[in-house]
N, C-alpha and C positions, 0 to 999 in steps of 0.2 A: 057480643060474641068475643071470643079468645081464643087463639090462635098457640099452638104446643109451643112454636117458637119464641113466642109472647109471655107464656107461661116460663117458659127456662130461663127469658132471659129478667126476667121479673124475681125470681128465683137467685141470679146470678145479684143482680143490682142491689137483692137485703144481703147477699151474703148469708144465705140460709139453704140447708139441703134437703132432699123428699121431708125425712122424718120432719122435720123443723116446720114446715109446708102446710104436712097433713094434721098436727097438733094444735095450729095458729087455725086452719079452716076446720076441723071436727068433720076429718077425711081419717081413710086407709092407707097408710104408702102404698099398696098395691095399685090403690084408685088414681093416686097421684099419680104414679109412674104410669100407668094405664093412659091417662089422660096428657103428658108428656112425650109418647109413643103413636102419639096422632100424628097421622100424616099431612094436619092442616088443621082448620079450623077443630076446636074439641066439642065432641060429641059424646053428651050423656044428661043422666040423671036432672034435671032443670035445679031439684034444691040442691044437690051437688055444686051444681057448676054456681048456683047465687051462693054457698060457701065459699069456695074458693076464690070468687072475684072481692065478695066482703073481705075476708080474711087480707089481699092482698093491697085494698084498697086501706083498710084499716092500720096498715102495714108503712103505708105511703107512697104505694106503687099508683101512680096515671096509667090504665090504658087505655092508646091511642087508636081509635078506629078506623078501617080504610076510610080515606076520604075527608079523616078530619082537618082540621087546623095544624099544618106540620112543616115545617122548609121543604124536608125530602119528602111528602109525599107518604100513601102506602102506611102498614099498621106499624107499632111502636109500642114501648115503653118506655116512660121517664119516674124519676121519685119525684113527688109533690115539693113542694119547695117550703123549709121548713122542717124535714124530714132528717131524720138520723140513722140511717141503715145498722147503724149499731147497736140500735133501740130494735130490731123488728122481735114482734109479739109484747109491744111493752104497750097495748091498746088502752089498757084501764078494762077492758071488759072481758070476763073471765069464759066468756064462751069462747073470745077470739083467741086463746091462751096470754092475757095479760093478767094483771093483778088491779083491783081497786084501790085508790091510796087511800 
């Protein structure tokens, strides 16, 4: 599960905006913002939402579940370690909007 706040700030952490978002998962901006305008956890479409978390993970976003392994506790986001937020969408796999070398 993910969580809108999860989603933005995962968002925030590639330095990518809706459009950038919805091109990397093979979404709508509307869907995206739709599903950013949750009140909590997001709810929808189930291949929706395994786009979106693919895309983000592919990206090099961790999300963290309530309950997991954390200092403080409670849901999260961090970048994989490894990761170059200034690479995001540069997966290698052209579903995810990257390129194959």
């Amino acid at each position: 599960m993910i969580t809108a706040p999860q989603l933005r700030a995962a968002r925030s952490l590639l330095g990518i905006d809706q459009r950038r978002l919805a091109e990397l998962s093979g979404l709508s901006v509307p869907t995206i913002q739709r599903m950013e305008a949750s009140s909590s956890i997001i709810r929808g479409n189930v291949d929706s939402l395994m786009k979106l978390i693919a895309a983000l993970e592919a990206a090099g976003i961790e999300l963290i579940g309530e309950g997991a392994a954390s200092q403080g506790g409670g849901r999260g986001v961090r970048l994989k370690a490894g990761f170059d937020p200034a690479k995001a969408g540069e997966t290698g796999d052209p579903e995810l909007g990257g390129s194959l070398p």
